[in-house]
C-alpha positions in Angstrom: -6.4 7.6 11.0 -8.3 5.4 9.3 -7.4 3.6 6.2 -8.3 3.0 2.6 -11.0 0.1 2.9 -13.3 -1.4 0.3 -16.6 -0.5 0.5 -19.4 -2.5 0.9 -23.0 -1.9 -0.1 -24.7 -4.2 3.0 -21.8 -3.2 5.1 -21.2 -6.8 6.4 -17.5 -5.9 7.5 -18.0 -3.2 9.7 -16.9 -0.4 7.2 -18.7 2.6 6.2 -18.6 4.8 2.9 -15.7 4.0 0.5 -12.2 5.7 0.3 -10.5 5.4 -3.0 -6.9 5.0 -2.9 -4.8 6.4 -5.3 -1.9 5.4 -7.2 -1.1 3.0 -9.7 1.2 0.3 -10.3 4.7 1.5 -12.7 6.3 -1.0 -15.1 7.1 -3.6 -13.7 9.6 -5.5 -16.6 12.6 -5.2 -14.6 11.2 -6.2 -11.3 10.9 -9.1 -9.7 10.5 -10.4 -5.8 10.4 -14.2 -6.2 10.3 -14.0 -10.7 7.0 -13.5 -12.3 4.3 -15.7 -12.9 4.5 -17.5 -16.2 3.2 -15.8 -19.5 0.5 -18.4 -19.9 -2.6 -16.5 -19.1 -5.3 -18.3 -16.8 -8.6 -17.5 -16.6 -11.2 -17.4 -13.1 -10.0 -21.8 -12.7 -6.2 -21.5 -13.4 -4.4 -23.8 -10.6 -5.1 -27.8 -11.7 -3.1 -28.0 -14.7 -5.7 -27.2 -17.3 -4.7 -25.0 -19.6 -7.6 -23.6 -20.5 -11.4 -23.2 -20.4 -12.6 -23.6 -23.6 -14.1 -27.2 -22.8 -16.2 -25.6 -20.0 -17.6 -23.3 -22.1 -18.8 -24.9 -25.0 -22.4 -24.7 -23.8 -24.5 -21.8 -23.3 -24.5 -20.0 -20.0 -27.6 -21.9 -17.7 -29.5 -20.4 -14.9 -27.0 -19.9 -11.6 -27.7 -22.5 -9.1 -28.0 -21.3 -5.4 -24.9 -23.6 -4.4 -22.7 -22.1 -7.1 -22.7 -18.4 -5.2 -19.9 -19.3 -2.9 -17.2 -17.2 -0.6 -14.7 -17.7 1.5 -13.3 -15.2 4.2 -10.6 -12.9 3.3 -9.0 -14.1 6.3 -8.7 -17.6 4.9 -7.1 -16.6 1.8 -4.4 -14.4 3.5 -4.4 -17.7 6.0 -3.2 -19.8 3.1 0.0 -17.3 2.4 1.2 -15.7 -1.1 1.1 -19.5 -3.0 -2.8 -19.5 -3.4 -2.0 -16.5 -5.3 0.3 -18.2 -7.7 -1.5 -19.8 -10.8 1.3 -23.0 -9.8 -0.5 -23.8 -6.7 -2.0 -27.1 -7.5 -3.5 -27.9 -4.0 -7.4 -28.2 -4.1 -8.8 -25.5 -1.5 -12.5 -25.7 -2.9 -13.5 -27.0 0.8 -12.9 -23.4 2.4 -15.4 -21.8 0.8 -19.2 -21.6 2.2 -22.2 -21.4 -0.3 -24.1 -17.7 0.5 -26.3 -15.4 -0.4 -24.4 -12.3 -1.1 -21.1 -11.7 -1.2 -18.8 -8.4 0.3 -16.3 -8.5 -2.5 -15.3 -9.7 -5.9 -11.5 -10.3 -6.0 -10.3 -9.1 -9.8 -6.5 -9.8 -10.6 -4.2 -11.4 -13.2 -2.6 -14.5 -12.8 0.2 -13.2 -14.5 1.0 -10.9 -11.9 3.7 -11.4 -9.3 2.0 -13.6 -5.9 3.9 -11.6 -3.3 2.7 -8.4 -4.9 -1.0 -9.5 -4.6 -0.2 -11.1 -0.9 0.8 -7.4 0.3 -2.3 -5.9 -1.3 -4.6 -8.0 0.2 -3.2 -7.8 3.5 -2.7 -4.2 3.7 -6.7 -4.0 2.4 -7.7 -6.2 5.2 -5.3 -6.4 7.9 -4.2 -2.3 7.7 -6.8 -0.4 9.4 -6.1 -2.2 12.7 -2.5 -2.9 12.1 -2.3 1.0 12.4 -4.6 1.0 15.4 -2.6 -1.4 17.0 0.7 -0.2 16.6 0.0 3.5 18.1 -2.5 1.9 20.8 0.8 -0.4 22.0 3.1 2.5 21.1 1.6 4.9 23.5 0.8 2.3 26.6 4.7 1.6 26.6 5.3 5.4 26.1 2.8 5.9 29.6 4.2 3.1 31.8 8.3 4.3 30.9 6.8 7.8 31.9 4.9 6.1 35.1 8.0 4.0 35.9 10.6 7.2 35.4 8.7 9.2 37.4 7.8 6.8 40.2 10.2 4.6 40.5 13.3 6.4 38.9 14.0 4.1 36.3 16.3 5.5 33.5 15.7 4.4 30.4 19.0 3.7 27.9 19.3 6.4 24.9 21.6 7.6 22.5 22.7 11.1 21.9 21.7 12.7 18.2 24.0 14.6 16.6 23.0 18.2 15.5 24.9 21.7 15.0 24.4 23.6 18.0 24.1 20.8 20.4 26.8 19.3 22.7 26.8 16.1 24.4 26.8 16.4 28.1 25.4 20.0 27.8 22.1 21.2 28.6 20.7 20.8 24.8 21.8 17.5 24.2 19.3 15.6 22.0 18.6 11.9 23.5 16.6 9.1 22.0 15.6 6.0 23.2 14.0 3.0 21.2 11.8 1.6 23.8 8.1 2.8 22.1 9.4 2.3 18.6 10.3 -0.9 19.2 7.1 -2.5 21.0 4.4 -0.2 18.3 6.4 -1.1 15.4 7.1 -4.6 16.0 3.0 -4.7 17.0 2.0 -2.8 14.3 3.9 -5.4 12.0 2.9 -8.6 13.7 -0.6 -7.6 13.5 -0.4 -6.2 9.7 0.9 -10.2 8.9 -1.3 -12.1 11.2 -4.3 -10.0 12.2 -6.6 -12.3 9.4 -6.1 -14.6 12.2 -8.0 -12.9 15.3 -11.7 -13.3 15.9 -13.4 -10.3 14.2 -15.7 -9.8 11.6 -14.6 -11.3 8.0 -15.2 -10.2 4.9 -17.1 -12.9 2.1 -14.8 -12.6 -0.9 -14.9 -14.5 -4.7 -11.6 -16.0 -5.0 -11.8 -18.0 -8.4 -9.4 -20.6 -7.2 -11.1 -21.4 -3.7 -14.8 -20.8 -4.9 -15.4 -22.9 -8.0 -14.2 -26.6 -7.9 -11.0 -27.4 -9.2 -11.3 -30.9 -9.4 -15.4 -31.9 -10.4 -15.0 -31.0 -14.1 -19.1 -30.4 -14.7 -19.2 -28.3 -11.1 -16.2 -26.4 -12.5 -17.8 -25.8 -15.6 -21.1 -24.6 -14.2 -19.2 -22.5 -12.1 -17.6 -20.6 -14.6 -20.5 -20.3 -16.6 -22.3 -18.6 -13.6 -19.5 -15.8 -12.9 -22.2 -13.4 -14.5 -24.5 -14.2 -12.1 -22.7 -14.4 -9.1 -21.0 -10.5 -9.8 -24.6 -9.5 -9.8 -25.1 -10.3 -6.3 -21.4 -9.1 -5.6 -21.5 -5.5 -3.7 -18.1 -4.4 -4.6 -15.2 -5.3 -6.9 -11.5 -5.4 -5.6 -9.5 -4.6 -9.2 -5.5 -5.3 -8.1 -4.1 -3.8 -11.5 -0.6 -3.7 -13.2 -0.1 -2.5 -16.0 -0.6 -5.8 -18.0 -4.9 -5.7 -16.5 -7.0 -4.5 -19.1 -5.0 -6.6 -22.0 -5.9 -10.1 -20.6 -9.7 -10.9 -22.0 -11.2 -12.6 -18.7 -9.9 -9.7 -16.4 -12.4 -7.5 -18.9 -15.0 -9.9 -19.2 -15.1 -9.4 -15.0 -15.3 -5.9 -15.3 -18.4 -6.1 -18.5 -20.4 -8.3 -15.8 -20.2 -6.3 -12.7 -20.3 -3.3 -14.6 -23.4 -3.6 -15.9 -25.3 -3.5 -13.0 -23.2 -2.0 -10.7 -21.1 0.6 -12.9 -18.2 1.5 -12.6 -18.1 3.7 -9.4 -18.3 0.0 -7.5 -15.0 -0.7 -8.6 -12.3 -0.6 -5.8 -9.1 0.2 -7.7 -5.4 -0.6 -5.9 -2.3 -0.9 -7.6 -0.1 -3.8 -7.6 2.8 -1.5 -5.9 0.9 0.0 -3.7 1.0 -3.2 -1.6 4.7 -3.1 -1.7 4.8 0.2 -0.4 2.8 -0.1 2.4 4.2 -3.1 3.8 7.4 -3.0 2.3 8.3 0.2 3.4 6.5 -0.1 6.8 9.5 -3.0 7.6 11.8 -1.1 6.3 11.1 2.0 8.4 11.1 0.4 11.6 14.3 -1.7 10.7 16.1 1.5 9.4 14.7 3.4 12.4 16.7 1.0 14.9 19.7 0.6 12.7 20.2 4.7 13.0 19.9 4.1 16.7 21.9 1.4 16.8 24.7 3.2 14.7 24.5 6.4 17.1 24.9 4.1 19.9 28.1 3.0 18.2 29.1 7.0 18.2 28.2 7.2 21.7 30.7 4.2 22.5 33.3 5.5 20.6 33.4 9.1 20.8 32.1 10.1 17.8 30.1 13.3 16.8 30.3 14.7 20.4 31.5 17.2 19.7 29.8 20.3 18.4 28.9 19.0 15.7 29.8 20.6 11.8 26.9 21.1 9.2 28.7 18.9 6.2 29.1 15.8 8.8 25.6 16.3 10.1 24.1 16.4 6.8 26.4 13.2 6.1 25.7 11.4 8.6 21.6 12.1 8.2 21.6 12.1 4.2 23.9 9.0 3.1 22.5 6.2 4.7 18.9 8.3 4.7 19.3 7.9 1.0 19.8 4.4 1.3 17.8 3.1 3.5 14.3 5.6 2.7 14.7 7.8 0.1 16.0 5.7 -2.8 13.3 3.4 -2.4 10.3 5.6 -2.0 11.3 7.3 -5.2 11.1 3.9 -6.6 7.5 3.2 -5.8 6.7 6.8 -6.8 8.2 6.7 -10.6 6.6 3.0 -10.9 3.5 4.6 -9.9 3.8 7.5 -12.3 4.5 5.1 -15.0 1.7 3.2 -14.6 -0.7 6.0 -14.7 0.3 7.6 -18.1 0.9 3.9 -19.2 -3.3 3.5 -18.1 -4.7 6.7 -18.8 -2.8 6.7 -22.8 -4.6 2.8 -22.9 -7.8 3.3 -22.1 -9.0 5.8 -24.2 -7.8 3.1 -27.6 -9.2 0.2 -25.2 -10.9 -2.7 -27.3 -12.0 -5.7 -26.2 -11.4 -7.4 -29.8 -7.3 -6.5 -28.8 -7.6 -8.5 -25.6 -5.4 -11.2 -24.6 -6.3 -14.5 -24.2 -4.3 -18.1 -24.0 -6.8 -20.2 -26.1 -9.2 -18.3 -28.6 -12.0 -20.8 -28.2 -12.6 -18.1 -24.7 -12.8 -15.6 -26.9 -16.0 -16.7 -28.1 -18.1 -17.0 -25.1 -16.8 -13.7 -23.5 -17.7 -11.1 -26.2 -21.1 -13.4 -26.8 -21.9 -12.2 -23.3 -20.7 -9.0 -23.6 -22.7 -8.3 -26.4 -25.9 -9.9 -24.7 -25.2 -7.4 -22.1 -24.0 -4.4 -23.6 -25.7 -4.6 -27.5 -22.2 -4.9 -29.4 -18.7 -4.6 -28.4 -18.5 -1.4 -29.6 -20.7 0.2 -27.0 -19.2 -1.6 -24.3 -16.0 -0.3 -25.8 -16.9 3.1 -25.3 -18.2 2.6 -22.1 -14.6 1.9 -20.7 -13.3 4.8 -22.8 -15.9 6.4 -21.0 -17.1 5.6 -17.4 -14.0 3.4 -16.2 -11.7 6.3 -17.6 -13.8 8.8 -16.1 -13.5 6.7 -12.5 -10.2 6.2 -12.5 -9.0 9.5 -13.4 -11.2 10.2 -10.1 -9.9 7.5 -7.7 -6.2 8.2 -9.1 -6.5 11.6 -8.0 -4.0 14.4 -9.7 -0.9 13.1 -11.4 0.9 14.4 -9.0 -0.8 12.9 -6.0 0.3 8.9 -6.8 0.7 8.0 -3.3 -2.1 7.9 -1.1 -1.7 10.4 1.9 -3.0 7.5 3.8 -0.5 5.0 2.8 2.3 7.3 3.5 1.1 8.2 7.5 0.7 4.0 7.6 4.2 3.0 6.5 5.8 5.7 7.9 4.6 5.3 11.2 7.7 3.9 13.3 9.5 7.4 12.9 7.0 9.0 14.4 7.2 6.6 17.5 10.7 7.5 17.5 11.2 11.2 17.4 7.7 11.7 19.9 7.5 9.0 22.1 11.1 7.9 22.4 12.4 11.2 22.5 10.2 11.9 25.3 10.9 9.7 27.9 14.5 10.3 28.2 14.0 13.8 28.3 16.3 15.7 31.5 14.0 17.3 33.5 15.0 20.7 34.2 13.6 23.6 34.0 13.0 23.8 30.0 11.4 20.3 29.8 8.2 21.3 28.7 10.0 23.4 25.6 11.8 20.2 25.1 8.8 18.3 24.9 6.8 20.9 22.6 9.9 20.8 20.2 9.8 16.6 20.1 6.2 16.4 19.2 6.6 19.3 16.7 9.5 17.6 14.9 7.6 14.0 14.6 4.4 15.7 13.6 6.3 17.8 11.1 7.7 14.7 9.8 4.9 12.1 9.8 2.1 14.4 8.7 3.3 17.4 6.9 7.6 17.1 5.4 7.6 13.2 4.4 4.4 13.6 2.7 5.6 16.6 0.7 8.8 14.6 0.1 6.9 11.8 -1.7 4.9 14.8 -4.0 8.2 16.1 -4.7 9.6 12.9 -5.6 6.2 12.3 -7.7 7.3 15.5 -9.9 10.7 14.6 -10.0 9.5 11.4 -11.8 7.1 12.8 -14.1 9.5 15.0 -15.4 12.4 12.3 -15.8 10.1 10.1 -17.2 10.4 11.0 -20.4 14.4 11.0 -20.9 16.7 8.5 -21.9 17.4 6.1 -19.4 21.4 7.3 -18.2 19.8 10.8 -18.2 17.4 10.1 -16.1 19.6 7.9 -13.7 21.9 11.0 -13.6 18.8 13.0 -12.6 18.0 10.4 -9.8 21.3 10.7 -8.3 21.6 13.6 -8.1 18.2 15.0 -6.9 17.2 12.1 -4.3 19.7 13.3 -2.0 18.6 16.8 -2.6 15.0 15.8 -1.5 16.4 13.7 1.0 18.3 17.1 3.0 14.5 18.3 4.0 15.2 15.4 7.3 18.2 17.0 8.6 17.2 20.2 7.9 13.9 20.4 9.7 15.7 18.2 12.3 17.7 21.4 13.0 15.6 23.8 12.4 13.1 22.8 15.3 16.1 22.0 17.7 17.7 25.6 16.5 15.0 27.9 16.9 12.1 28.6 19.3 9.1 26.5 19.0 6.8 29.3 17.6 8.7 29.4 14.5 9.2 25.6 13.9 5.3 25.9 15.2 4.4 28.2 12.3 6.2 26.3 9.8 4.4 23.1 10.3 1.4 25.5 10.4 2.3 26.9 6.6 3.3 22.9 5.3 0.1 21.5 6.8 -1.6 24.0 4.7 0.4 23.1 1.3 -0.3 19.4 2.5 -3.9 19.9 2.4 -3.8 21.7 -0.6 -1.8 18.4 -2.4 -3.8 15.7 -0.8 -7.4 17.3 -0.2 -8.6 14.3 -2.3 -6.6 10.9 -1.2 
């Protein structure tokens, strides 16, 4: 299952041909994690207290020394946490970065953007692949030695009973669940996700503005702005994190003029500010909801509750309400933020101008369309060239409106449940003579859900979005609360459909969504 990763031309880092994520990031005006950065817009140098550039710039560009073309590992960065993302940081970091010859990536973002936003992005981009790798690798050693230990030793493992119509506790078709692999590939897959930067394996070279130009020798800071040009010419690939607010700050366009023009547009690694969020975000959230369910059916197992055989409206309470909470409510979140953000992009960049562009101090303004137009001819053409070619890439590493989500992003945060229902359900399986029906039905119901249901949850949630968008803001909060628990019954119903019927039909099922799954993702 591998993830999203950027691509680099001299593959340095290990990674092959590129995988463009979709998505994008949804208006953000009403969110906030720790508060937004300040409205005062930086440029490449933003973290010692100068406001500006202009006095850097008031020379014409000179040839790029060799010691200007600088990196510093990706690793590092994510090393110094979410404040070296923050245009407040004032601490001097100049000394982590290593003059080089080429560099993997260029690192494209505005200051103005939220820190903890970035932070997520960045590790997700670089820590994600084998975060994933790690958590199932962990997940399925515990899953062999409980099954070497149950079966050789006769150790029971401790499990709660899961409610579902049809199904008594103390019967033959009880449903048990343990937490044991859950708990050991989640809590991996997470550990590794925040501090994986920090094991020996290759690095990727990155520009980071703040660590590779010098924030405190005023004529080395100068010539290393004036060489930014120069040193995304030797840059293979260009990491764009983008809100919404991206293409209307002037030095975030001037980044894409220079690496454009001799790298185009198709170089461009696009991933949404959200998208971080989601991934991590959600990938904590799943494995702390996922034990929190357990933990609450433990509760009914102490006290009695639900053992009985068990009604439809209290198992589709008991599944739905704190479902909606916990997963669903959420998810829809990221989904209409993401949806927002692409009409928001795709209705801007067709009027983009670069005379429109933002900046803090107009004296910039000078030296970045001189350049453009030394590069490009006029502003005009290199207007129409992001009408153009960046429209044209986008719309292709977006994917189809309705596909915001990457498929990839949803199998990474979503990973825990599937730890759950297969692994855990597994090992406290009776054995008896049905077992290995029993065992067929587990790993049908967690591949149904990781691979084929949740994925079409998140496309339905997409649609439900796009066509909410557009209504006043009570109406559209009526629609939500109403129609996310809707959405939110295909869990409890495929949860009793494969426990309900034999496991050809619940088989063929998963058959007939993994086909509509393909058919909705073909492209992430």
């Amino acid at each position: 299952l591998p993830l999203a990763q950027p691509r680099f031309a001299g593959l340095r880092a290990g990674h092959s041909e590129p995988e463009n994520m979709t998505g994008f990031q949804g208006k953000m005006e009403d969110f906030s994690i720790e508060g937004t950065e300040s409205d005062v817009e930086f440029g490449p140098v933003s973290a010692i207290g100068e406001p500006g550039k202009s006095e850097a710039f008031e020379g014409s560009t000179v040839t790029m020394q060799p010691d200007l073309l600088r990196g510093v590992g990706l690793g590092n960065i994510l090393s110094c946490g979410p404040k070296l993302l923050s245009q407040n940081d004032l601490q001097d970091r100049y000394h982590l970065s290593e003059t080089l010859e080429n560099l993997d990536m260029f690192i494209s973002h505005t200051w103005r953007s939220n820190r903890v936003m970035k932070y997520f992005v960045l590790l997700y981009v670089y820590n994600g692949e084998l975060a994933l790798k790690t958590g199932y690798c962990v997940a399925f050693a515990t899953f062999a030695i409980a099954l070497a230990l149950r079966y050789f030793a006769d150790v029971e493992f401790p499990f709660v009973h899961l409610p579902c119509p049809g199904h008594v506790v103390g019967a033959s078709l009880e449903i048990r669940q343990s937490f044991v692999c859950v708990l050991c590939g989640g809590l991996a897959q997470i550990l590794v996700l925040f501090l994986g930067h920090t094991l020996p394996r290759r690095s990727i070279s990155a520009f980071f503005d703040k660590v590779c130009i010098s924030q405190t020798d005023p004529e080395l800071k100068a010539k290393g702005i004036q060489a930014i040009g120069s040193i995304l010419e030797k840059t293979d690939e260009m990491l764009m994190i983008y809100d919404t607010d991206y293409c209307e700050r002037l030095w975030c366009i001037f980044e894409i003029a220079a690496f454009s023009r001799t790298h185009g547009f198709q170089a461009i690694a696009f991933r949404p500010l959200i998208l971080g969020l989601f991934t991590v975000g959600m990938a904590i959230v799943c494995l702390v909801g996922c034990m929190s369910m357990i933990m609450a059916f433990c509760i009914f197992d102490l006290l009695h509750i639900m053992q009985g055989k068990s009604s439809w409206p209290a198992f589709l309470a008991v599944w739905t309400v704190p479902g909606t909470v916990v997963w669903w409510a959420p998810k829809f979140w990221v989904c209409w933020s993401l949806v927002c953000g692409r009409k928001h992009m795709l209705s801007t960049i067709p009027n983009f101008s670069v005379r429109d562009a933002k900046v803090r101090d107009e004296k910039d303004r000078e030296f970045v369309e001189s350049h453009i137009i030394s590069w490009y001819g006029s502003l005009d053409s290199f207007d129409m060239s992001v009408r153009t070619g960046l429209l044209k890439t986008m719309k292709q590493a977006l994917g189809p409106d309705y596909q915001a989500v990457p498929y990839k992003a949803i199998i990474f945060e979503n990973s825990s449940i599937f730890f759950a229902l297969a692994l855990d359900g597994i090992i406290v399986l009776p054995w008896q003579s049905d077992t290995l029906a029993a065992v067929l039905k587990c790993v049908i119901l967690a591949c149904g859900e990781l691979l084929v249901f949740h994925p079409l949850f998140i496309f339905a949630s997409c649609c439900l979005a796009r066509v909410t968008i557009g209504l006043h803001r009570s109406a559209a909060a009526v629609s939500w609360v109403v129609m996310i628990p809707i959405l939110g019954l295909w869990w409890p119903l495929w949860f009793a459909t494969v426990h309900n019927t034999e496991p050809y039909i619940s088989g063929s099922m998963l058959i007939a969504g993994a086909v509509a799954v393909f058919l909705i993702y073909r492209s992430a």
